[in-house]
Every structure is written in C-alpha cells, then in structure tokens.
mmJSON file of the N, C-alpha and C atoms, coordinates in Angstrom:
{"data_MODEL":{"atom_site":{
"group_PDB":["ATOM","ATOM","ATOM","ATOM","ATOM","ATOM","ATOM","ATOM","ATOM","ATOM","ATOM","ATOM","ATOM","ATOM","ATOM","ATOM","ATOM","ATOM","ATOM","ATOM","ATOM","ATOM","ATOM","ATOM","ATOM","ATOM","ATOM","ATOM","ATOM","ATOM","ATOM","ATOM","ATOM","ATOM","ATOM","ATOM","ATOM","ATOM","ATOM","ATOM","ATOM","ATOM","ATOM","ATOM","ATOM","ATOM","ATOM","ATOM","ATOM","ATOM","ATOM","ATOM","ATOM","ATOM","ATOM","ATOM","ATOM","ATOM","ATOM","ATOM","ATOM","ATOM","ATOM","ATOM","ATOM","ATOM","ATOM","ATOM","ATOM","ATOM","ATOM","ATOM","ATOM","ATOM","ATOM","ATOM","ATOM","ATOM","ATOM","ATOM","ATOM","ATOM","ATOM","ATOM","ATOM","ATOM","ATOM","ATOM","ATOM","ATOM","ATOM","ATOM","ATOM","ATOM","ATOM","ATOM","ATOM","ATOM","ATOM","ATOM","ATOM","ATOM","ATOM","ATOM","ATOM","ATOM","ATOM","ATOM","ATOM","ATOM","ATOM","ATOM","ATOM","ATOM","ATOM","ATOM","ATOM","ATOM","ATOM","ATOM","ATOM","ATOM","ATOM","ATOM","ATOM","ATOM","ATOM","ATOM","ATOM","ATOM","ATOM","ATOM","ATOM","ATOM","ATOM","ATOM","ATOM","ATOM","ATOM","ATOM","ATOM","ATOM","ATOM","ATOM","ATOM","ATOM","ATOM","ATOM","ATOM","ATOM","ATOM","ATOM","ATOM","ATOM","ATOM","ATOM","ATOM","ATOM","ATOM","ATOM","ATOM","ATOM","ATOM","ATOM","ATOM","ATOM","ATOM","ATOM","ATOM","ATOM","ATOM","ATOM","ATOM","ATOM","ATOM","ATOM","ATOM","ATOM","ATOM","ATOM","ATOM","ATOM","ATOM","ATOM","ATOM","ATOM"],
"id":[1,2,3,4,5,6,7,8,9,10,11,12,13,14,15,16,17,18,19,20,21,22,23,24,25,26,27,28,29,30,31,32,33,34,35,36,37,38,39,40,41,42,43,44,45,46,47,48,49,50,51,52,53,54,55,56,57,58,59,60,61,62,63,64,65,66,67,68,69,70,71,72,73,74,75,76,77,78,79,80,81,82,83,84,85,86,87,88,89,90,91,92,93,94,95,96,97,98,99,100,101,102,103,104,105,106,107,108,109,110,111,112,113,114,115,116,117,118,119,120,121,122,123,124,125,126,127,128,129,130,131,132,133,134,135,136,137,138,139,140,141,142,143,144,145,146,147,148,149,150,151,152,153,154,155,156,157,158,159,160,161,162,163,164,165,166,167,168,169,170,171,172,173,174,175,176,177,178,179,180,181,182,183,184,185,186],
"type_symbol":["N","C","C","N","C","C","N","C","C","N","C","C","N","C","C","N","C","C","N","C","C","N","C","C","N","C","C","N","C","C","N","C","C","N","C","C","N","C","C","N","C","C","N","C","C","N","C","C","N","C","C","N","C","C","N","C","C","N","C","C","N","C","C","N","C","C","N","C","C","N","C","C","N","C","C","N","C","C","N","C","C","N","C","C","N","C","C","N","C","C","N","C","C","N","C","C","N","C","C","N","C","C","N","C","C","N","C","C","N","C","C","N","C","C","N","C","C","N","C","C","N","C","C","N","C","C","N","C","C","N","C","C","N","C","C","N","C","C","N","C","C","N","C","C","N","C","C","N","C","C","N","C","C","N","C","C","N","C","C","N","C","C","N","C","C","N","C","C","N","C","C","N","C","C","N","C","C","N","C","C","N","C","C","N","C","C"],
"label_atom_id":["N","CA","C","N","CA","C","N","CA","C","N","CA","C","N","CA","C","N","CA","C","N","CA","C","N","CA","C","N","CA","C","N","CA","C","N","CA","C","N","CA","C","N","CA","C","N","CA","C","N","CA","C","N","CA","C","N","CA","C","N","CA","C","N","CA","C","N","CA","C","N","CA","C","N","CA","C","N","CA","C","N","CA","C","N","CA","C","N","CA","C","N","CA","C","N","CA","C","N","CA","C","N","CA","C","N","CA","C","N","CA","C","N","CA","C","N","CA","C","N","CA","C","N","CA","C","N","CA","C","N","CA","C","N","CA","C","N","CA","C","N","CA","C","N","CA","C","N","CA","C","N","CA","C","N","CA","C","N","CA","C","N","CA","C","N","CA","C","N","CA","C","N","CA","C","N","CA","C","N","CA","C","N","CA","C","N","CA","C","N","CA","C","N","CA","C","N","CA","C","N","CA","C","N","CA","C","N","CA","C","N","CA","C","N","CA","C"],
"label_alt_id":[null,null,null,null,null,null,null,null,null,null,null,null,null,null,null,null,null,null,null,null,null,null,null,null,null,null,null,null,null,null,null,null,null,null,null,null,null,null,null,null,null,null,null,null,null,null,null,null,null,null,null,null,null,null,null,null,null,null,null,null,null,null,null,null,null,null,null,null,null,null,null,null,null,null,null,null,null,null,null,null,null,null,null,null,null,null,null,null,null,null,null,null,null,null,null,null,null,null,null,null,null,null,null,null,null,null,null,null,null,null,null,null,null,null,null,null,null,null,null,null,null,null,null,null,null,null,null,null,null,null,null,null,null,null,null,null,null,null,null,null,null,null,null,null,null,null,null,null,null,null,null,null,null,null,null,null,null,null,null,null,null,null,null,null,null,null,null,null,null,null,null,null,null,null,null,null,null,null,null,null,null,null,null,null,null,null],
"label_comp_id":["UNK","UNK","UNK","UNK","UNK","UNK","UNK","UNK","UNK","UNK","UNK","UNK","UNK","UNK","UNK","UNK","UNK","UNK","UNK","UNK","UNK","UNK","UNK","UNK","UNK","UNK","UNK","UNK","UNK","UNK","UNK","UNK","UNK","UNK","UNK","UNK","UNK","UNK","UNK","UNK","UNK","UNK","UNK","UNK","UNK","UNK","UNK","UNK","UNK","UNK","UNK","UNK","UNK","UNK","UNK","UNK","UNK","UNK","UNK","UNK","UNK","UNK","UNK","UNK","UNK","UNK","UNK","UNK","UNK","UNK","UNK","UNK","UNK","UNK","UNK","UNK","UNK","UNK","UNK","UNK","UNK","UNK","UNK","UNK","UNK","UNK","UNK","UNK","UNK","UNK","UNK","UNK","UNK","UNK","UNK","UNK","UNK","UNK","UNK","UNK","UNK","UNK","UNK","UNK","UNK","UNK","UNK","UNK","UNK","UNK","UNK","UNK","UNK","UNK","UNK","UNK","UNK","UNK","UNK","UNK","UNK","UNK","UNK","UNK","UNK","UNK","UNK","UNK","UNK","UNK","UNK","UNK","UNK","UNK","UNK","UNK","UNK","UNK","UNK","UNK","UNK","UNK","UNK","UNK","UNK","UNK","UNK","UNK","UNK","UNK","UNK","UNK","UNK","UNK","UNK","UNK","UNK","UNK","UNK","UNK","UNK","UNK","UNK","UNK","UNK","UNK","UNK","UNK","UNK","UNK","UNK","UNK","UNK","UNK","UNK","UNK","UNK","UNK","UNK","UNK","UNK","UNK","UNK","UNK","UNK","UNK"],
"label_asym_id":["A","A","A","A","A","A","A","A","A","A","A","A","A","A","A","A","A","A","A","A","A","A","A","A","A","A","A","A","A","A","A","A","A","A","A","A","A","A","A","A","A","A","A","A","A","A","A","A","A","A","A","A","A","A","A","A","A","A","A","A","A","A","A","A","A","A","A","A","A","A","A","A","A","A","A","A","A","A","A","A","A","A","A","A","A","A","A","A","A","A","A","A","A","A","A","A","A","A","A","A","A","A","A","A","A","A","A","A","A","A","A","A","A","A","A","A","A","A","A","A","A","A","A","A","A","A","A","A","A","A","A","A","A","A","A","A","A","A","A","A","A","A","A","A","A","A","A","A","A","A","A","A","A","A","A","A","A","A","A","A","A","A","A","A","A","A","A","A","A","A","A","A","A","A","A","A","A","A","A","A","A","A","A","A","A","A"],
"label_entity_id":["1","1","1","1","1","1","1","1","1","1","1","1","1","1","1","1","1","1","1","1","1","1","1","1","1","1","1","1","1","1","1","1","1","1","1","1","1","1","1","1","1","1","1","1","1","1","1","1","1","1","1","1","1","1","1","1","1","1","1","1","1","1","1","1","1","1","1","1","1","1","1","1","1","1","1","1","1","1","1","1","1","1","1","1","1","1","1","1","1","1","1","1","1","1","1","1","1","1","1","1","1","1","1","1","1","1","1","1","1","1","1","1","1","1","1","1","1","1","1","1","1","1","1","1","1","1","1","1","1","1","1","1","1","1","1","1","1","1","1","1","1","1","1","1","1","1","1","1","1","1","1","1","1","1","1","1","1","1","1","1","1","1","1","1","1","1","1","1","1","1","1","1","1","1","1","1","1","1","1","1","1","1","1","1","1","1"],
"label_seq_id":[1,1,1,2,2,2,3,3,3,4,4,4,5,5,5,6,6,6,7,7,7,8,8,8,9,9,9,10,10,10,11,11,11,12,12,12,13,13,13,14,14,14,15,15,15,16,16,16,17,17,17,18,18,18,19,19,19,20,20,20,21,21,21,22,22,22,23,23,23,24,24,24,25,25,25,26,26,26,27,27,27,28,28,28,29,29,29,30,30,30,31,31,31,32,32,32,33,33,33,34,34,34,35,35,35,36,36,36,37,37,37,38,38,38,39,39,39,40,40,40,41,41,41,42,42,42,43,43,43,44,44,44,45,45,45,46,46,46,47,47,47,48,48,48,49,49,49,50,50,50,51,51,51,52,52,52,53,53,53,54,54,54,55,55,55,56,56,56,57,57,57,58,58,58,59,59,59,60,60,60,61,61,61,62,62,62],
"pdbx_PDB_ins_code":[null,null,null,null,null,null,null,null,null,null,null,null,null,null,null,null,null,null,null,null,null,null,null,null,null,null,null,null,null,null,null,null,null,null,null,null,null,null,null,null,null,null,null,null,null,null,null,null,null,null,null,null,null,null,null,null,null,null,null,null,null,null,null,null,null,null,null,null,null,null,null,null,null,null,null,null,null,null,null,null,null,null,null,null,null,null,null,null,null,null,null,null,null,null,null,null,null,null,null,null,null,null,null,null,null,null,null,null,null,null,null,null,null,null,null,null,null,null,null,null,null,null,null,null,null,null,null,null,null,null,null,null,null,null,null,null,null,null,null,null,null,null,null,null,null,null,null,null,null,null,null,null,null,null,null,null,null,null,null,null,null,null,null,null,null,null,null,null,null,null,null,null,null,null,null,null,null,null,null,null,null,null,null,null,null,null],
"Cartn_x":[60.14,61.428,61.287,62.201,62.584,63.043,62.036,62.733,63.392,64.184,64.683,63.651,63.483,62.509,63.459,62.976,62.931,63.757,64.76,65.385,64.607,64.443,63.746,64.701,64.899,65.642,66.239,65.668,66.849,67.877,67.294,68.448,69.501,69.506,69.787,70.913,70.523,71.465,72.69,72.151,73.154,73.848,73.434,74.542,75.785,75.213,76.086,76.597,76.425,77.196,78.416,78.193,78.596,79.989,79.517,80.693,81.358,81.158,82.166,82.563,82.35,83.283,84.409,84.642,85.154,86.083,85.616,86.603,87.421,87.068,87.41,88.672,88.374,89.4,90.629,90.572,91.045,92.255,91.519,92.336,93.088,92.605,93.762,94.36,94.329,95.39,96.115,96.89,97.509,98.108,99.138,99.936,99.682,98.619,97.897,97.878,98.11,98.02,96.515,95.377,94.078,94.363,93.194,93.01,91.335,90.911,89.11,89.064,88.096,87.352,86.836,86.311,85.673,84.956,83.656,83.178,83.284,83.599,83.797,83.2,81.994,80.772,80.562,81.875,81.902,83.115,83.102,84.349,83.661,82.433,82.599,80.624,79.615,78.887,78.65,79.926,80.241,79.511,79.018,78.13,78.886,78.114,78.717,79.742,80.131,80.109,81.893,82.793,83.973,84.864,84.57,85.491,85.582,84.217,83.604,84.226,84.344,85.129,86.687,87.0,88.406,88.448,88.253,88.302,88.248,87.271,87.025,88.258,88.64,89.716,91.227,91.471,92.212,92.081,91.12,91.003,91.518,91.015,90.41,92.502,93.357,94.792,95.348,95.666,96.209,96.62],
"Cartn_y":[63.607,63.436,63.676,64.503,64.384,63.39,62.997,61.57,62.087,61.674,62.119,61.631,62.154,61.692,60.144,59.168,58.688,58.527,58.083,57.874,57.198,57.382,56.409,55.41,54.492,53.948,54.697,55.535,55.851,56.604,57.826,58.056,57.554,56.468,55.489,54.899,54.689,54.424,54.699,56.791,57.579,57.816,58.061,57.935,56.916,55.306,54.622,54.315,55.153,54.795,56.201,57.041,58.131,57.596,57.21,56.678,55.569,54.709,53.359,54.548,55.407,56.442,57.045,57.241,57.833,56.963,55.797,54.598,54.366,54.093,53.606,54.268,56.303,56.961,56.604,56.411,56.462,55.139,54.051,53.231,53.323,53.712,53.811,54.638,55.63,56.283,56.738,55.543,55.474,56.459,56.957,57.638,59.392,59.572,60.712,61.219,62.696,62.808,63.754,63.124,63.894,63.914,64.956,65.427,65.448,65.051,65.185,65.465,66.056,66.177,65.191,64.526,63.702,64.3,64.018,64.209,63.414,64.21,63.334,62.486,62.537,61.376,60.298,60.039,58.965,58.172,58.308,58.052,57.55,58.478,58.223,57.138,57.429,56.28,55.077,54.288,52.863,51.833,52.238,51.424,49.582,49.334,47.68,47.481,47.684,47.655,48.114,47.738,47.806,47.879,46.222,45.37,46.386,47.044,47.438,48.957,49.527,50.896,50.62,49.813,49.798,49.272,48.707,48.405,49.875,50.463,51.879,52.817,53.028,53.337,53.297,52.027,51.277,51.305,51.61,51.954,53.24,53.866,55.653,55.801,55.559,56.175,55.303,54.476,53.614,54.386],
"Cartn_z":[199.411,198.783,197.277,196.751,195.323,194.441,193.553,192.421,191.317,190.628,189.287,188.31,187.024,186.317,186.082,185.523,184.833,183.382,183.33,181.907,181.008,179.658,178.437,178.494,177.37,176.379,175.797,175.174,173.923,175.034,176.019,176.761,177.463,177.872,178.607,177.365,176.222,175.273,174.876,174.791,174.285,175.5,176.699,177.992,178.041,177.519,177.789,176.393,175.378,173.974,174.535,174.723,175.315,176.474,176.91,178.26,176.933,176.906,175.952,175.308,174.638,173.61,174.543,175.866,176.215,176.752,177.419,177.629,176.679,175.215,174.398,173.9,174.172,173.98,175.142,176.363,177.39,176.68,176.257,176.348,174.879,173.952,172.526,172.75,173.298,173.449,175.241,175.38,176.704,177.067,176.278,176.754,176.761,176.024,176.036,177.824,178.073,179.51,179.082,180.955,180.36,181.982,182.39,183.507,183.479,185.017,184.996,186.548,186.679,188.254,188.613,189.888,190.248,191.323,191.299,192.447,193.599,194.583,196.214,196.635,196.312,196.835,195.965,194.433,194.0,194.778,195.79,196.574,197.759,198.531,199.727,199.77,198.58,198.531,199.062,198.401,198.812,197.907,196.877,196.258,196.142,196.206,196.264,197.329,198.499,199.26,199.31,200.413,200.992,199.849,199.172,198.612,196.764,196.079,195.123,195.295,195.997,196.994,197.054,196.828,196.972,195.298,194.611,193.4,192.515,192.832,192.184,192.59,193.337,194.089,193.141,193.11,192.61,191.389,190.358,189.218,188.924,189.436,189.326,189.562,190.574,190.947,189.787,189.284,188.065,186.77],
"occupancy":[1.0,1.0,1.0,1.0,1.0,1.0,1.0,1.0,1.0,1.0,1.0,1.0,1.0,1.0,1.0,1.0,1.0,1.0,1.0,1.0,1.0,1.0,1.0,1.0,1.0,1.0,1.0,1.0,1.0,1.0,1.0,1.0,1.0,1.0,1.0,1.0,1.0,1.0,1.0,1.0,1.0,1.0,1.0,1.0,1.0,1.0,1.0,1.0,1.0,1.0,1.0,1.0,1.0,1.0,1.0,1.0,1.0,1.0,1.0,1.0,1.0,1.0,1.0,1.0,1.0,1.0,1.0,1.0,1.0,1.0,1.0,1.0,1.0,1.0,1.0,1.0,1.0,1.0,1.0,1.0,1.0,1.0,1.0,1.0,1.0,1.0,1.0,1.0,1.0,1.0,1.0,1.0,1.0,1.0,1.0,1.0,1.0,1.0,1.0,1.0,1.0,1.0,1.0,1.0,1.0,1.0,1.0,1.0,1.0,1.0,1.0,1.0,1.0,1.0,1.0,1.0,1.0,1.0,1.0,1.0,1.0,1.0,1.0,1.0,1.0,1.0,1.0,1.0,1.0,1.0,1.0,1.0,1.0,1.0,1.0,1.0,1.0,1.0,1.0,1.0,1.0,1.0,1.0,1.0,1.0,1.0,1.0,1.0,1.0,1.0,1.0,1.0,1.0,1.0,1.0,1.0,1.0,1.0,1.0,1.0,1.0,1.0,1.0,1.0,1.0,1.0,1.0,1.0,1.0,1.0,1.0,1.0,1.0,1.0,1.0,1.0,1.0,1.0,1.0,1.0,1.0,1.0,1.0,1.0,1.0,1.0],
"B_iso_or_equiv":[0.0,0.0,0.0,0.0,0.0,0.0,0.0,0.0,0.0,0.0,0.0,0.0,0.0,0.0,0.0,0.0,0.0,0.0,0.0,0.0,0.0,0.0,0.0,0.0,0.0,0.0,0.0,0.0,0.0,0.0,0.0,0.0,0.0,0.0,0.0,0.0,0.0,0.0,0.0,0.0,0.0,0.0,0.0,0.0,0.0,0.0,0.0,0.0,0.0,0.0,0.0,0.0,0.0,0.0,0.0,0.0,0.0,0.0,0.0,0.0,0.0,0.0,0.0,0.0,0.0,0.0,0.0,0.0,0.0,0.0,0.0,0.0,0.0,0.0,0.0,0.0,0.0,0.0,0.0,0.0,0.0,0.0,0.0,0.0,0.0,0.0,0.0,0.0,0.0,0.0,0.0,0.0,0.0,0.0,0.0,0.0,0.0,0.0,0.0,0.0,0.0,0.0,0.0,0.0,0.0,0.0,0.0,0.0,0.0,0.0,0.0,0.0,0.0,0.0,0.0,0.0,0.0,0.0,0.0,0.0,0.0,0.0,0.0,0.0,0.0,0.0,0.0,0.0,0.0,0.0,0.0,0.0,0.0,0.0,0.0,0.0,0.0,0.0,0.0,0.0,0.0,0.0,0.0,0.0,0.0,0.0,0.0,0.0,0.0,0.0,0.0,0.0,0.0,0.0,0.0,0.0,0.0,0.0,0.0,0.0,0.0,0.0,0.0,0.0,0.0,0.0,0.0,0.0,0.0,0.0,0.0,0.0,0.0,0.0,0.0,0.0,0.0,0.0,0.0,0.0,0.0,0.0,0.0,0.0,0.0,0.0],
"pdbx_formal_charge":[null,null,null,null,null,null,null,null,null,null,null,null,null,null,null,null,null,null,null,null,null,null,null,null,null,null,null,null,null,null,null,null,null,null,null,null,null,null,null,null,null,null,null,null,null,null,null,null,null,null,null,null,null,null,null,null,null,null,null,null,null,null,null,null,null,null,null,null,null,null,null,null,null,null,null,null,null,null,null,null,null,null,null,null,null,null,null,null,null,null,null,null,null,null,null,null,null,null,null,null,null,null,null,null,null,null,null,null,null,null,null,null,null,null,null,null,null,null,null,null,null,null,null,null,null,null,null,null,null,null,null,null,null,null,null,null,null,null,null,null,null,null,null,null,null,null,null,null,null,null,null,null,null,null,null,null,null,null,null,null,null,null,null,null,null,null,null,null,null,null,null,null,null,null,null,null,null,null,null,null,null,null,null,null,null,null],
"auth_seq_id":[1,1,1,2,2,2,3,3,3,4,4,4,5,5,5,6,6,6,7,7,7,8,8,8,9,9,9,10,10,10,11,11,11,12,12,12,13,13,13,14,14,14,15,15,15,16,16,16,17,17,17,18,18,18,19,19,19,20,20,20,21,21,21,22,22,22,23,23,23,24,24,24,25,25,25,26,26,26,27,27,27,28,28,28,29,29,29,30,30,30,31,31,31,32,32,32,33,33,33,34,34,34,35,35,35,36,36,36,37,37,37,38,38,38,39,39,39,40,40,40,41,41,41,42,42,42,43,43,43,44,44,44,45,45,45,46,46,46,47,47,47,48,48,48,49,49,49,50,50,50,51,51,51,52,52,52,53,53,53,54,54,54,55,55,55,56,56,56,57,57,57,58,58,58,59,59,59,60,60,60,61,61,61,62,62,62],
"auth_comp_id":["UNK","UNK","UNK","UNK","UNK","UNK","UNK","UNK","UNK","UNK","UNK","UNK","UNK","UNK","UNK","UNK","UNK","UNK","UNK","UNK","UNK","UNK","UNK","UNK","UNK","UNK","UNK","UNK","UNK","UNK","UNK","UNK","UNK","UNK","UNK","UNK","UNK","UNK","UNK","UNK","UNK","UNK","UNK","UNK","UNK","UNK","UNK","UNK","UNK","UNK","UNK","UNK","UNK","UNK","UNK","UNK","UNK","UNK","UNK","UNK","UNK","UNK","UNK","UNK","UNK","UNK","UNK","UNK","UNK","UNK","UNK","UNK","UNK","UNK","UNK","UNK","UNK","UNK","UNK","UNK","UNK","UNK","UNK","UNK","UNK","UNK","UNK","UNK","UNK","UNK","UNK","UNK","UNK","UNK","UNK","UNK","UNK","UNK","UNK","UNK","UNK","UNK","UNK","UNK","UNK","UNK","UNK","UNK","UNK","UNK","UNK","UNK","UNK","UNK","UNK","UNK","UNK","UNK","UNK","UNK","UNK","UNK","UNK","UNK","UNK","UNK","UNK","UNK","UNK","UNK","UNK","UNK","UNK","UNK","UNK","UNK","UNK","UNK","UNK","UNK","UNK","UNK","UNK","UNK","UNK","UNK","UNK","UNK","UNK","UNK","UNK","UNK","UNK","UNK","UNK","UNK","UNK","UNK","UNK","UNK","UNK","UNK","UNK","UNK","UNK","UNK","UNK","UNK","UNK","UNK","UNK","UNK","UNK","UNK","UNK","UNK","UNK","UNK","UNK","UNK","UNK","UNK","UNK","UNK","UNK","UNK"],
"auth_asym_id":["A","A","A","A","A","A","A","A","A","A","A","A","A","A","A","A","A","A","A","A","A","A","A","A","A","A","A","A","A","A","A","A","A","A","A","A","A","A","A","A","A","A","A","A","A","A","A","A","A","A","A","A","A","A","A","A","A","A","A","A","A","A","A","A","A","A","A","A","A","A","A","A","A","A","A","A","A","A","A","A","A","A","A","A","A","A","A","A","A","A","A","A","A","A","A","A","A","A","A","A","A","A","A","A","A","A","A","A","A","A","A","A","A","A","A","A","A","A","A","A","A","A","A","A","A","A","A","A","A","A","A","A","A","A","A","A","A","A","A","A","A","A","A","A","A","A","A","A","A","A","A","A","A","A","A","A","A","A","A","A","A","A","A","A","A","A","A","A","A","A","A","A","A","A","A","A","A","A","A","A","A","A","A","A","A","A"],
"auth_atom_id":["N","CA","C","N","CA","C","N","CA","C","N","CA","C","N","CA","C","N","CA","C","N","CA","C","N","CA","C","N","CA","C","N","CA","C","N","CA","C","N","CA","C","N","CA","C","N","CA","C","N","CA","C","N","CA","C","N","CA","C","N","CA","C","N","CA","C","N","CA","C","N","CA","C","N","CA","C","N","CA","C","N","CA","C","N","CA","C","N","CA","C","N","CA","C","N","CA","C","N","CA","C","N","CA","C","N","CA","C","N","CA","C","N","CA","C","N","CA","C","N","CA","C","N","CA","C","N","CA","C","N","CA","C","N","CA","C","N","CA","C","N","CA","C","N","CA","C","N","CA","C","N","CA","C","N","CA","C","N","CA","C","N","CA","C","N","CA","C","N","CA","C","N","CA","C","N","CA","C","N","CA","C","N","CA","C","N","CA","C","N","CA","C","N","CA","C","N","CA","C","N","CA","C","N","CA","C","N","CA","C","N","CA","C","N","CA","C"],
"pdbx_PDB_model_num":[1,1,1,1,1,1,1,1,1,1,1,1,1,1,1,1,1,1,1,1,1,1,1,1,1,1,1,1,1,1,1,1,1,1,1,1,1,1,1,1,1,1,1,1,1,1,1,1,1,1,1,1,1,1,1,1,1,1,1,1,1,1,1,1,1,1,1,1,1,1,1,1,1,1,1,1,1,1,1,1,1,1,1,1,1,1,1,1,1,1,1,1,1,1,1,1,1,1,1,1,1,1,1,1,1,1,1,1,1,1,1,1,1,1,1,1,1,1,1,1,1,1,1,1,1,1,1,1,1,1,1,1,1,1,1,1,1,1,1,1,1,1,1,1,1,1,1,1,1,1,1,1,1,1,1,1,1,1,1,1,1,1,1,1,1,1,1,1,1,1,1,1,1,1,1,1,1,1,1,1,1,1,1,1,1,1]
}}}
C-alpha cells in the first residue's frame, strides 16, 4: 500500500492558517455569492460516523 509522506509542522500550520483564511472570508462577507467543487468522496467517507455525515451535509447546503 501507498502512504502519503508525512506533513511537518510548519506544513501542517500553513494548511490550517490557510483554511481559517478562507473561513474567515466566507463568513465577513455573507452575502458575497462564491461557487466551489467538492469532491464526492467528501460526502460518501463517513468520517465520524452517520450523525458527523449529516452535520457536514447540513453545513456544506446552508
């Protein structure tokens, strides 16, 4: 089987300073209309189970 390498720290940082920047846009500006792709298999996973799948769900159409 194939592993992914390994993230550092610092990468691991700028990924998630990276995402809060984008949240952050999402939410000051509400009424802004944006459009994004999603991939299918953040849908069909299930990570955290049923209840965590329907929450994401429920986020993502809002």
């Amino acid at each position: 089987m194939n592993q992914l390498p390994l993230l550092g720290d610092e990468q691991i940082e700028a990924q998630w300073a990276a995402r809060a920047e984008r949240q952050r846009l999402l939410r000051d500006r509400p009424s802004t209309a944006f459009s994004f792709i999603l991939e299918e298999h953040t849908l069909l996973r299930r990570t955290g189970g049923a209840e965590v799948t329907r929450g994401l769900i429920d986020h993502i159409a809002c």
